[in-house]
DRENKEMI-539178 format. One record per residue (C-alpha): x, y, z. Coordinates in steps of 0.05 Angstrom, whole numbers, plus 5000, padded with zeros to 4 digits. Layout:
N
<r><east>X</east><north>Y</north><up>Z</up></r>
...
END
This chain:
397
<r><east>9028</east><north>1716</north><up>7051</up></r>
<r><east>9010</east><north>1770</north><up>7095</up></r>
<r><east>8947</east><north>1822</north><up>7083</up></r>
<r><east>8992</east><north>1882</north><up>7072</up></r>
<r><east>9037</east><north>1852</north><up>7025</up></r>
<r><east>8977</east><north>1841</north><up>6978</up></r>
<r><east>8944</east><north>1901</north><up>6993</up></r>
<r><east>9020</east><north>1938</north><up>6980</up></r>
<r><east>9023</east><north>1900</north><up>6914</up></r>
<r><east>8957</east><north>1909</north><up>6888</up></r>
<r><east>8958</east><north>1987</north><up>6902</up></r>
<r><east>9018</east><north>1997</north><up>6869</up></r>
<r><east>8995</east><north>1971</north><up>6805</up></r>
<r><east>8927</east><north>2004</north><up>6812</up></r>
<r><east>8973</east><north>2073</north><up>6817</up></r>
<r><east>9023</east><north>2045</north><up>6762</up></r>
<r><east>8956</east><north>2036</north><up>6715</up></r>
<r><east>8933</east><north>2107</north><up>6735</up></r>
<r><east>8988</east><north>2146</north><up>6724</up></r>
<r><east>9000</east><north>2105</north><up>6660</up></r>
<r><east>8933</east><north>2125</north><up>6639</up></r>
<r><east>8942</east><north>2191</north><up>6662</up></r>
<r><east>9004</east><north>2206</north><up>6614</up></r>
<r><east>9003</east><north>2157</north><up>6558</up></r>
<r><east>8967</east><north>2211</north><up>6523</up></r>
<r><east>9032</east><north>2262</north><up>6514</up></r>
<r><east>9058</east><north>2225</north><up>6478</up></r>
<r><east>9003</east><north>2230</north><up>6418</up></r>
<r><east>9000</east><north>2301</north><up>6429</up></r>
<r><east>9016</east><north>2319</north><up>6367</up></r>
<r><east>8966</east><north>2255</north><up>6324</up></r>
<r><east>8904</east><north>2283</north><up>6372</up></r>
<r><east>8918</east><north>2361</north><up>6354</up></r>
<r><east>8912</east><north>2329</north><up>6279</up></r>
<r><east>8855</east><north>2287</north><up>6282</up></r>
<r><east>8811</east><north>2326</north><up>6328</up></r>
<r><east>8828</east><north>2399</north><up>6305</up></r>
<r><east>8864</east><north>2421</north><up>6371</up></r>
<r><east>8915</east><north>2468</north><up>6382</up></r>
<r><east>8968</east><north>2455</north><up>6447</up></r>
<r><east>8918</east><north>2499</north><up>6492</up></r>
<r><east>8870</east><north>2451</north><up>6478</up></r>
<r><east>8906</east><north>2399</north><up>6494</up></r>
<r><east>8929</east><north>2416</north><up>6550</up></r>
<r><east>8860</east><north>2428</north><up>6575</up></r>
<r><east>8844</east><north>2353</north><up>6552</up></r>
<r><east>8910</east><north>2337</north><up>6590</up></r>
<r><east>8898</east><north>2363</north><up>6654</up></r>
<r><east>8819</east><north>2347</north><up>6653</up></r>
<r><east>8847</east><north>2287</north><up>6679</up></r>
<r><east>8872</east><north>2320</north><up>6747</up></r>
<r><east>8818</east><north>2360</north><up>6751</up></r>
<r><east>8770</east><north>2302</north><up>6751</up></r>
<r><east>8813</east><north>2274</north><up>6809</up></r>
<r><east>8785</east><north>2322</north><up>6852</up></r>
<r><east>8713</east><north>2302</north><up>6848</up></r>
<r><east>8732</east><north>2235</north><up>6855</up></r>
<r><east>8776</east><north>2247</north><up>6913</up></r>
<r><east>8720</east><north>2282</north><up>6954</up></r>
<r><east>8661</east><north>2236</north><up>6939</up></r>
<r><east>8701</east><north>2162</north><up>6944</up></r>
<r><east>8744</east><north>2191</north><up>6999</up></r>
<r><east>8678</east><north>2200</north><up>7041</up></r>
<r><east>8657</east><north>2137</north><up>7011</up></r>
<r><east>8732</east><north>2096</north><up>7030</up></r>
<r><east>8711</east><north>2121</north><up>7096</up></r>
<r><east>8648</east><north>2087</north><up>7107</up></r>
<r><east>8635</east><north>2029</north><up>7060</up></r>
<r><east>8703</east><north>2009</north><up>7066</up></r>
<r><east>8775</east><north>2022</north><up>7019</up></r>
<r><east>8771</east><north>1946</north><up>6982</up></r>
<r><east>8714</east><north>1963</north><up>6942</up></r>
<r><east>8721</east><north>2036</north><up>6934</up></r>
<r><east>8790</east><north>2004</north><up>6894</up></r>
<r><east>8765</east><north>1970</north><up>6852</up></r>
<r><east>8715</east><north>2022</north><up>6826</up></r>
<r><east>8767</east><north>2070</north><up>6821</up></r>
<r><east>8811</east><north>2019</north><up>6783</up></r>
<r><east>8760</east><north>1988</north><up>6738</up></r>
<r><east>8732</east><north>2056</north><up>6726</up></r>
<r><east>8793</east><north>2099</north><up>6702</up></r>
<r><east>8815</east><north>2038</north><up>6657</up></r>
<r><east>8746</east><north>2029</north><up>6631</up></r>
<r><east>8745</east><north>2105</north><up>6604</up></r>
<r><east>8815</east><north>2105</north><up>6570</up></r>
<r><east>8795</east><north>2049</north><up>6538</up></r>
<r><east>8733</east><north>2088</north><up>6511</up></r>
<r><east>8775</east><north>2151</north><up>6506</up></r>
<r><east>8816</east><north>2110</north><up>6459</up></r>
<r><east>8769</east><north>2101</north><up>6409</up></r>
<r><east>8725</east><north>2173</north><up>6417</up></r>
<r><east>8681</east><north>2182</north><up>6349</up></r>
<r><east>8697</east><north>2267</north><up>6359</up></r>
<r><east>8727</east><north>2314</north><up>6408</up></r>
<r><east>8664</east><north>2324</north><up>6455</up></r>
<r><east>8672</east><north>2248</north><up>6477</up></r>
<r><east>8741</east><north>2253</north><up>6480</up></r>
<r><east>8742</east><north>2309</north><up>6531</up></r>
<r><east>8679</east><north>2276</north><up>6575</up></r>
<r><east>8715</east><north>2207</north><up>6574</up></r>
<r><east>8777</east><north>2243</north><up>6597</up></r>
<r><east>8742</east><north>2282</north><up>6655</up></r>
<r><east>8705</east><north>2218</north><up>6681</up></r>
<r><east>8774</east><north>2183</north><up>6668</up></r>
<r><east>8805</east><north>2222</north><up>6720</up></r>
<r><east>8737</east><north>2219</north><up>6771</up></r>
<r><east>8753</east><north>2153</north><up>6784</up></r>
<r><east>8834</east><north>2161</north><up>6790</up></r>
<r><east>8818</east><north>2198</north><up>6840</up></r>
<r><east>8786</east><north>2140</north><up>6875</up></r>
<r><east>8832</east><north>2087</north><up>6866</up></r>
<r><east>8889</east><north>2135</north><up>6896</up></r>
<r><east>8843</east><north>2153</north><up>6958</up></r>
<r><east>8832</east><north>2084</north><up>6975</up></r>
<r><east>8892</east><north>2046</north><up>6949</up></r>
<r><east>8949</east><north>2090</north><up>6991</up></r>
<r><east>8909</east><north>2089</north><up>7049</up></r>
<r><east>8890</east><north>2017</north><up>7050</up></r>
<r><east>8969</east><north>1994</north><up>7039</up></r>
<r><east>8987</east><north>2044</north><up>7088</up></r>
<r><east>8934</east><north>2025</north><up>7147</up></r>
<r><east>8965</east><north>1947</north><up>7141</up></r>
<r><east>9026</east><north>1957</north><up>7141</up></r>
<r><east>9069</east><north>1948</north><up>7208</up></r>
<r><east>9085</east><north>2014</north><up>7251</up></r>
<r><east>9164</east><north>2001</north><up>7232</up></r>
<r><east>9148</east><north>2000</north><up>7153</up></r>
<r><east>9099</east><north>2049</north><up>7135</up></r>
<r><east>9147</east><north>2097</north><up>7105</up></r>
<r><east>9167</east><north>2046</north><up>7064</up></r>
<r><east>9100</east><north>2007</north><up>7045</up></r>
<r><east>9079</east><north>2078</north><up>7026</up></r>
<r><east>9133</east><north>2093</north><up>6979</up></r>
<r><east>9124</east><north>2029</north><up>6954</up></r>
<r><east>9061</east><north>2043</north><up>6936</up></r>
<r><east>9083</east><north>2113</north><up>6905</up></r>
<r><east>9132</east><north>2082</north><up>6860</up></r>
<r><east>9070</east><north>2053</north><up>6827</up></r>
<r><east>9079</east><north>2126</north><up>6795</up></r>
<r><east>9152</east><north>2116</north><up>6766</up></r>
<r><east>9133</east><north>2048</north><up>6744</up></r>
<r><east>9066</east><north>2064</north><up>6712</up></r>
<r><east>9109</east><north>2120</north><up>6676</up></r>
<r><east>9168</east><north>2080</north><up>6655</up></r>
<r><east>9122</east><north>2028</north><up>6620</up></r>
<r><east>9092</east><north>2090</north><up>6576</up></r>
<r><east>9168</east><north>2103</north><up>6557</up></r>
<r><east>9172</east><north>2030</north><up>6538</up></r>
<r><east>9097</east><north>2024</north><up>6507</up></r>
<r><east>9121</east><north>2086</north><up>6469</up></r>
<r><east>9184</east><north>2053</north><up>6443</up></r>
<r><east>9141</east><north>1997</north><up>6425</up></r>
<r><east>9094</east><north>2032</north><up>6380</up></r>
<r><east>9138</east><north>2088</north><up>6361</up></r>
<r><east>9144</east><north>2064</north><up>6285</up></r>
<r><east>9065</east><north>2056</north><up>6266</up></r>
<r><east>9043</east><north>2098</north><up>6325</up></r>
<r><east>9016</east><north>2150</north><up>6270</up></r>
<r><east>8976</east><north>2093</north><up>6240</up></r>
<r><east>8962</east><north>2058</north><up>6312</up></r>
<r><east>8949</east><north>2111</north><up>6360</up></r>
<r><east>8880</east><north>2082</north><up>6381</up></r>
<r><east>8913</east><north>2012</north><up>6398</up></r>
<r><east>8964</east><north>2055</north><up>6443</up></r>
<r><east>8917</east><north>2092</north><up>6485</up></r>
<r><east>8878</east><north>2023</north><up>6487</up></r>
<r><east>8936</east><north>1991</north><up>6523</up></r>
<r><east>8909</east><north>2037</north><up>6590</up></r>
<r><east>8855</east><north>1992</north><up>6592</up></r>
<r><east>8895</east><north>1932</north><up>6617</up></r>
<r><east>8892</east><north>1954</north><up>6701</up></r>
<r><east>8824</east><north>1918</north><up>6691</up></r>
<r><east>8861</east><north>1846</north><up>6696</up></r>
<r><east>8881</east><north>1873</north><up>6772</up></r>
<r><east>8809</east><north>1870</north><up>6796</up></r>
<r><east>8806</east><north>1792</north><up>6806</up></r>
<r><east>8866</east><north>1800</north><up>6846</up></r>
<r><east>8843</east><north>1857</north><up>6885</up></r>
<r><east>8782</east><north>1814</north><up>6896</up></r>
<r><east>8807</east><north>1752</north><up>6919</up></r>
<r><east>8870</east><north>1773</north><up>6964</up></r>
<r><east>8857</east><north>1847</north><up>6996</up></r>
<r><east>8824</east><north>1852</north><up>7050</up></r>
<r><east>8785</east><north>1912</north><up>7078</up></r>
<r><east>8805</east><north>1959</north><up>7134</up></r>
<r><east>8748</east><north>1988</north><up>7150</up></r>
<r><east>8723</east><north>1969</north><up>7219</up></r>
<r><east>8650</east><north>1950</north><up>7234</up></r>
<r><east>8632</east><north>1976</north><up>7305</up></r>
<r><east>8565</east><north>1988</north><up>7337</up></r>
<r><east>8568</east><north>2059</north><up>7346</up></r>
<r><east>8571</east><north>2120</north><up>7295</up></r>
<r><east>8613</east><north>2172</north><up>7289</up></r>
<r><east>8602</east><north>2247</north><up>7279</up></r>
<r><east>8662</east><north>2279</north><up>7239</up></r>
<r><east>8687</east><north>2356</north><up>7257</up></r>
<r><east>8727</east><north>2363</north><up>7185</up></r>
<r><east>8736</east><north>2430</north><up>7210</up></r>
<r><east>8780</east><north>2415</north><up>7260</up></r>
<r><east>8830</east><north>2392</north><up>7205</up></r>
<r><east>8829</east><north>2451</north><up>7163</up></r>
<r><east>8891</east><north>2473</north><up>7186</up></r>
<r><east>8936</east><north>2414</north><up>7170</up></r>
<r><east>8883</east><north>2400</north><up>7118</up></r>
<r><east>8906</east><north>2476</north><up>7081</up></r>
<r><east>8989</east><north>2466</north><up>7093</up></r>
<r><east>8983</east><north>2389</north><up>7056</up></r>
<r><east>8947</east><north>2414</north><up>6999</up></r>
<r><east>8986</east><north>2470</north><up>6999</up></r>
<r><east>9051</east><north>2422</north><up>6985</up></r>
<r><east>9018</east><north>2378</north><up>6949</up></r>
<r><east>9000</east><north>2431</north><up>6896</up></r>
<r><east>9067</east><north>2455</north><up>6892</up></r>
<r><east>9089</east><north>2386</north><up>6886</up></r>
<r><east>9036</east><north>2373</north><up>6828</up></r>
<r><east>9055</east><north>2436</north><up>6785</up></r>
<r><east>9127</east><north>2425</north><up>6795</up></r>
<r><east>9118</east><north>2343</north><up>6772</up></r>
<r><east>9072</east><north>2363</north><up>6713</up></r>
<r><east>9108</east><north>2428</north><up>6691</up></r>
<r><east>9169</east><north>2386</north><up>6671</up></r>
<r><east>9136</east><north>2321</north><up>6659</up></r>
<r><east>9070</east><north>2341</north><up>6624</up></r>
<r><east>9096</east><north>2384</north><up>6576</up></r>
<r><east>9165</east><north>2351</north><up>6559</up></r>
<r><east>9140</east><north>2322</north><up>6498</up></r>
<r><east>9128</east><north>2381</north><up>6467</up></r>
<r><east>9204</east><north>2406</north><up>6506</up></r>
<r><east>9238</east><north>2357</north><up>6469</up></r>
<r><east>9206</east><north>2368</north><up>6409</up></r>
<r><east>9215</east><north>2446</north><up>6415</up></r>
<r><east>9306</east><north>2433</north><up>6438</up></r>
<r><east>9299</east><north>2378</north><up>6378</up></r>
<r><east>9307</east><north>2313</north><up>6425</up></r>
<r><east>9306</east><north>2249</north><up>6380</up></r>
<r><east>9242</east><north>2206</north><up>6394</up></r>
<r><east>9274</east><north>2140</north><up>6410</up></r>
<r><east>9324</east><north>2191</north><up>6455</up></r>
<r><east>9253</east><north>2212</north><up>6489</up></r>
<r><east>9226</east><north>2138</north><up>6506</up></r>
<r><east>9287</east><north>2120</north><up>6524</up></r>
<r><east>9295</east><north>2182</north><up>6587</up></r>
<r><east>9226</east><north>2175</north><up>6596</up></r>
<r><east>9238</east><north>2099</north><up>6608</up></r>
<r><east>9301</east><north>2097</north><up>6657</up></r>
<r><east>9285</east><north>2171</north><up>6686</up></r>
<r><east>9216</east><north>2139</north><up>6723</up></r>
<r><east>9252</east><north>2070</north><up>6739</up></r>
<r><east>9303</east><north>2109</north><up>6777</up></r>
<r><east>9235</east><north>2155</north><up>6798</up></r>
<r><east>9205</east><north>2086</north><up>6825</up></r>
<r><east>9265</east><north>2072</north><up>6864</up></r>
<r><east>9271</east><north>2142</north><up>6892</up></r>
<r><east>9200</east><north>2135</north><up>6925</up></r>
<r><east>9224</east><north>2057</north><up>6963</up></r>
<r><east>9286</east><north>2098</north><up>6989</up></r>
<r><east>9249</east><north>2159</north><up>7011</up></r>
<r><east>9196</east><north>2118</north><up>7041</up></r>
<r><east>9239</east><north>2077</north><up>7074</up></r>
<r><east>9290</east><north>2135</north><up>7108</up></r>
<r><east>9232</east><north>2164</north><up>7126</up></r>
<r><east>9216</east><north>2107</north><up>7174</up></r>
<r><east>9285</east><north>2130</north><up>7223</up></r>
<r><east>9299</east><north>2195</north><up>7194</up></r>
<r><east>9256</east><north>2267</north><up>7198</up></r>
<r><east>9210</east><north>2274</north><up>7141</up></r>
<r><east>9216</east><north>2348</north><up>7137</up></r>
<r><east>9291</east><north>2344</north><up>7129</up></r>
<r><east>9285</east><north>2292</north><up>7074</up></r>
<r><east>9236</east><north>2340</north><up>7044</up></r>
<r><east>9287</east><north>2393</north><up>7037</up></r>
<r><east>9337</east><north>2354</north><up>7007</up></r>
<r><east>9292</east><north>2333</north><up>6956</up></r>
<r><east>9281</east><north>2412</north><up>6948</up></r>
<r><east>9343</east><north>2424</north><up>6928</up></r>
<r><east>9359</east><north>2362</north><up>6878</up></r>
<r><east>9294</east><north>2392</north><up>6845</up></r>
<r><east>9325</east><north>2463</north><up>6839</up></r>
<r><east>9387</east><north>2434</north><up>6816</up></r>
<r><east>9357</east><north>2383</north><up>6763</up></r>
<r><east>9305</east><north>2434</north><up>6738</up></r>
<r><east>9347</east><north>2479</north><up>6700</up></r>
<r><east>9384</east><north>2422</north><up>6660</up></r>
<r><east>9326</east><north>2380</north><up>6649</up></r>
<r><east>9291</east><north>2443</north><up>6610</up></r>
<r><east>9342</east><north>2495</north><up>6593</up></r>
<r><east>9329</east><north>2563</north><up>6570</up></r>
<r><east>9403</east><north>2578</north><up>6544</up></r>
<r><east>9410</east><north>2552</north><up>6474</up></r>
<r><east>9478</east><north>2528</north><up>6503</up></r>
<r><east>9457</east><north>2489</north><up>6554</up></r>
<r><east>9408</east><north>2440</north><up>6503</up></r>
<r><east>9439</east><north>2381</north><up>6483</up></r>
<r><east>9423</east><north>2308</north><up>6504</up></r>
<r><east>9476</east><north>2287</north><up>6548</up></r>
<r><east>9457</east><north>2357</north><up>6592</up></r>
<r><east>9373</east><north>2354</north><up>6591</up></r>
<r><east>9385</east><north>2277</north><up>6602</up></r>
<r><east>9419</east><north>2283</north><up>6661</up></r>
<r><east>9375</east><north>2342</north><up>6687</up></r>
<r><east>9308</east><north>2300</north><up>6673</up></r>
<r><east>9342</east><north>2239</north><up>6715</up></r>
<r><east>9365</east><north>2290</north><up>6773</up></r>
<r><east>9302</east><north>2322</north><up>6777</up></r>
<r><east>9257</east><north>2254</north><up>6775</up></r>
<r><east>9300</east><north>2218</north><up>6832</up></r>
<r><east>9299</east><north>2270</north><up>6881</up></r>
<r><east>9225</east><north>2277</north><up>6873</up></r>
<r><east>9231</east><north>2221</north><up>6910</up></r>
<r><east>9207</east><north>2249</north><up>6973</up></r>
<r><east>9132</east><north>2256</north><up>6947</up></r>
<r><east>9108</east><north>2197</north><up>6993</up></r>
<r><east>9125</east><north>2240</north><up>7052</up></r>
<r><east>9077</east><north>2291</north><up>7047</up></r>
<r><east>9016</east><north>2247</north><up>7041</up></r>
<r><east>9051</east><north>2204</north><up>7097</up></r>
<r><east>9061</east><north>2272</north><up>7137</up></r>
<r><east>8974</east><north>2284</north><up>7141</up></r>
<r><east>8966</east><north>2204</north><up>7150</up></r>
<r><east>9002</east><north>2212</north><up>7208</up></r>
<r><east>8974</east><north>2273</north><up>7231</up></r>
<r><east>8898</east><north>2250</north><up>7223</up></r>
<r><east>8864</east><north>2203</north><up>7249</up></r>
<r><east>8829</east><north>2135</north><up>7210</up></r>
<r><east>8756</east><north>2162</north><up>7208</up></r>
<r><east>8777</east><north>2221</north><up>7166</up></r>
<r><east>8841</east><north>2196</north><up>7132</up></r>
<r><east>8813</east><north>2181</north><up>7068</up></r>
<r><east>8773</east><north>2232</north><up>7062</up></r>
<r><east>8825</east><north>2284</north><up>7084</up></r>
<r><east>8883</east><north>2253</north><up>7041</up></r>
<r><east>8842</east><north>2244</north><up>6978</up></r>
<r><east>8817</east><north>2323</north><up>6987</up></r>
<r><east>8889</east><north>2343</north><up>6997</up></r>
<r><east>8931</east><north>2294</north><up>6939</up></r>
<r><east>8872</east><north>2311</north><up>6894</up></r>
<r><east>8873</east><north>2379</north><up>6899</up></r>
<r><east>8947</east><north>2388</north><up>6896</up></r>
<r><east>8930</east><north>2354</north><up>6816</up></r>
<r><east>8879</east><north>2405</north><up>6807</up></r>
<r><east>8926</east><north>2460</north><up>6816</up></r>
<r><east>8975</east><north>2421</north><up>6778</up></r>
<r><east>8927</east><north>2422</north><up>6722</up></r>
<r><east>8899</east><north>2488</north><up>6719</up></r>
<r><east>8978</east><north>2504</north><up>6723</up></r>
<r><east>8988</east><north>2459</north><up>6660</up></r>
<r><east>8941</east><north>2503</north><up>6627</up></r>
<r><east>8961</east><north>2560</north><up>6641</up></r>
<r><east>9035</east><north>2544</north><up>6613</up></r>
<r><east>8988</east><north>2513</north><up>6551</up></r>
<r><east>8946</east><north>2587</north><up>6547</up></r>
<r><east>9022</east><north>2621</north><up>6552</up></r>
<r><east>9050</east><north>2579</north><up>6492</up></r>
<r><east>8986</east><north>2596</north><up>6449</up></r>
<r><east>9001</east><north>2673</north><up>6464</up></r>
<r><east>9068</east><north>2679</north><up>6463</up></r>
<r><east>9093</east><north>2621</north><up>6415</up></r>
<r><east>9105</east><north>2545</north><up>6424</up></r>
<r><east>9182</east><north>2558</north><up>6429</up></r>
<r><east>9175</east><north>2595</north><up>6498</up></r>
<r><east>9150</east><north>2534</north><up>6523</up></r>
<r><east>9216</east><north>2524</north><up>6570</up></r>
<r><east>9208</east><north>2595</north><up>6603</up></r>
<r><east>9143</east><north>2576</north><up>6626</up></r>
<r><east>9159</east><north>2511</north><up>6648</up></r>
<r><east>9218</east><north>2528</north><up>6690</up></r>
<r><east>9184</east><north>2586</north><up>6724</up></r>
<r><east>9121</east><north>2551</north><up>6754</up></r>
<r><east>9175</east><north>2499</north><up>6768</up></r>
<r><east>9212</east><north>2538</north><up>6814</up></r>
<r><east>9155</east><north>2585</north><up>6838</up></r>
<r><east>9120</east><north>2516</north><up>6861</up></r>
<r><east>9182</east><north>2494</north><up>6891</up></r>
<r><east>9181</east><north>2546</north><up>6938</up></r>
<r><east>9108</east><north>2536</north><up>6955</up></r>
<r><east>9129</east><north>2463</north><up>6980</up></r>
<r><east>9185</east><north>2493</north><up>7011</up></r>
<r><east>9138</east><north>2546</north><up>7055</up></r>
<r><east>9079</east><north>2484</north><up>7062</up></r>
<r><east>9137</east><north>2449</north><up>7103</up></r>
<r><east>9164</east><north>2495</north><up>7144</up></r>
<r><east>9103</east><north>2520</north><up>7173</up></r>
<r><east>9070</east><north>2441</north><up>7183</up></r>
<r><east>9047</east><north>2438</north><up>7254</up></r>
<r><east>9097</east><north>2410</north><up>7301</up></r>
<r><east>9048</east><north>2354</north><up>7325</up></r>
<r><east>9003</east><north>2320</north><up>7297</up></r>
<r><east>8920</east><north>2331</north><up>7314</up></r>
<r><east>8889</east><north>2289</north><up>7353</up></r>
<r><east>8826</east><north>2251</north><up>7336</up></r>
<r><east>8769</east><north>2294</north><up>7338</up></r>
<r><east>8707</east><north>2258</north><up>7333</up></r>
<r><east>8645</east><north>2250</north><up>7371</up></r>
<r><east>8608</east><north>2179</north><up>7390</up></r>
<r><east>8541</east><north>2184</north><up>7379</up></r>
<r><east>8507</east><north>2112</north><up>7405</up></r>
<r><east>8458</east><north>2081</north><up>7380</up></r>
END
């Protein structure tokens, strides 16, 4: 079997396992307010500590992905963030809880920066589109299998909650794999090289720029739709159920947008998927008390999750447009810090619900929605025409 197709699987299940981990907690929202004393603020703080640790762990393994190599920065990533939900699982009080959480999402950070970048660098010229939205469908898997985990447990979750977050810590049975059949990309050469990050900053500023706006948009619907559901009275089993089939069709969103975006323009795709959002977002979480029923947010949530679909393209977008001696770096900084906006967004809509009453929750959601819609929509039509050259400086030895 050929390097990339084992690097391309064992990525996408190091991504499936992180964004498991990531959101396999919103579902016990409501058990963890109990048994810790929280209130939704709170938890949405706990929530999107786990973003916010991405962007440590983007910038220090990204550095790292570039110089010891992306194999082993992998599996530290991978073995780390399912190491800490396992001990976030079964935190004695709240202080632990919030630490595990934070380190948690340190080393989801570096699994991302290394595992994208690996598939992507071995892939042929013809299929990196679509090895990289392989690899991003990870996400819609990794989500769907919460759904179903949810479904699962849904009966003795109350009594079982600690055994549910515990299931986060099976990504750990991937390091043998990633051991054994991935191999590295990093390239041993006799000279060193000086990197001028400042001559990214520009493309550097427009993909984090998207990448935020794609963040808060993602986590605006997805991270609070427990609580949405709860709030427009959604059954439970209805919940793991959508959850379930809206990130399978999610997964297979990604392979097609990855793929078309191998023989069509990525910006174009881009604004397609623009516009599915806008038209799924509204339906998905309405704020007329007409518009709530199943059939209606069902079909929204489904709408809205395939045609965010074109995610892959904007880290594929600054892989192109950088060279290999800063791409992990660059993309880690960029993807990471997208989720660190995305959190500090989740918080805010968190803070807003504490203020002004749990059942605003969907006015809040849909406006950072849309207002981060448009922020991917202004990252994208000012992305530089070309992409930079390498800018880097041989020093010998």
């Amino acid at each position: 079997m050929k390097s990339y197709i084992h690097s391309t699987i064992s990525s996408s299940l190091a991504w499936a396992g992180n964004i498991y981990d990531l959101l396999l907690i919103t579902y016990v929202y409501g058990i963890l307010e109990n048994m810790f004393n929280l209130n939704y603020f709170e938890i949405s703080i706990l929530f999107a500590l786990g973003l916010i640790g991405r962007v440590l762990g983007g910038m220090v393994f990204g550095k790292y992905a570039d110089t010891i190599g992306r194999k082993p920065v992998l599996m530290i990533g991978t073995g780390g963030y399912a190491l800490f939900q396992g001990l976030m699982a079964f935190s004695p009080n709240v202080i632990l809880l919030f630490i595990f959480r934070l380190i948690e999402g340190i080393f989801m950070g570096a699994e991302w920066t290394a595992g994208t970048v690996i598939a992507y660098e071995q892939a042929p010229r013809s299929l990196k589109g679509f090895v990289t939205g392989i690899v991003q469908a990870g996400y819609g898997i990794g989500y769907s299998l919460t759904g179903v985990t949810y479904l699962i447990f849904i009966s003795s979750i109350a009594n079982n909650w600690r055994i549910f977050l515990l299931t986060g810590a099976l990504p750990l049975l991937l390091l043998p794999y990633i051991q054994l059949k991935v191999e590295d990309t990093k390239e041993q050469g006799s000279s060193k090289i000086a990197i001028r990050y400042k001559e990214y900053m520009g493309v550097l500023l427009k993909a984090t720029l998207g990448m935020s706006g794609m963040f808060t948009a993602y986590f605006a619907v997805f991270g609070n739709y427990t609580e949405v559901a709860e709030v427009d009275h959604l059954p439970a089993y209805v919940l793991g159920i959508l959850m379930t089939i809206a990130n399978i069709v999610l997964a297979f969103s990604f392979i097609l947008f990855g793929r078309l975006a191998d023989r069509y323009d990525k910006k174009k795709l881009i604004y397609i998927g623009l516009i599915g959002l806008m038209i799924g977002l509204p339906f998905a979480v309405p704020l007329l008390s007409t518009m709530i029923n199943a059939v209606g947010m069902s079909a929204g949530v489904i709408i809205f999750a395939f045609f965010t679909g074109f995610w892959p393209l904007m880290p594929l977008l600054l892989a192109d447009a950088v060279p290999a001696e800063v791409r992990g770096f660059l993309s880690g900084f960029a993807y990471n810090a997208g989720g660190f906006v995305g959190g500090i967004a989740d918080i805010i809509i968190g803070l807003l619900t504490l203020i002004y009453g749990i059942n605003t929750i969907s006015r809040w959601v849909d406006g950072f929605g849309f207002a981060s819609i448009l922020l991917v929509l202004v990252s994208v039509i000012t992305w530089p025409r070309s992409g930079a050259k390498a800018k880097v400086i041989m020093i010998e030895h």
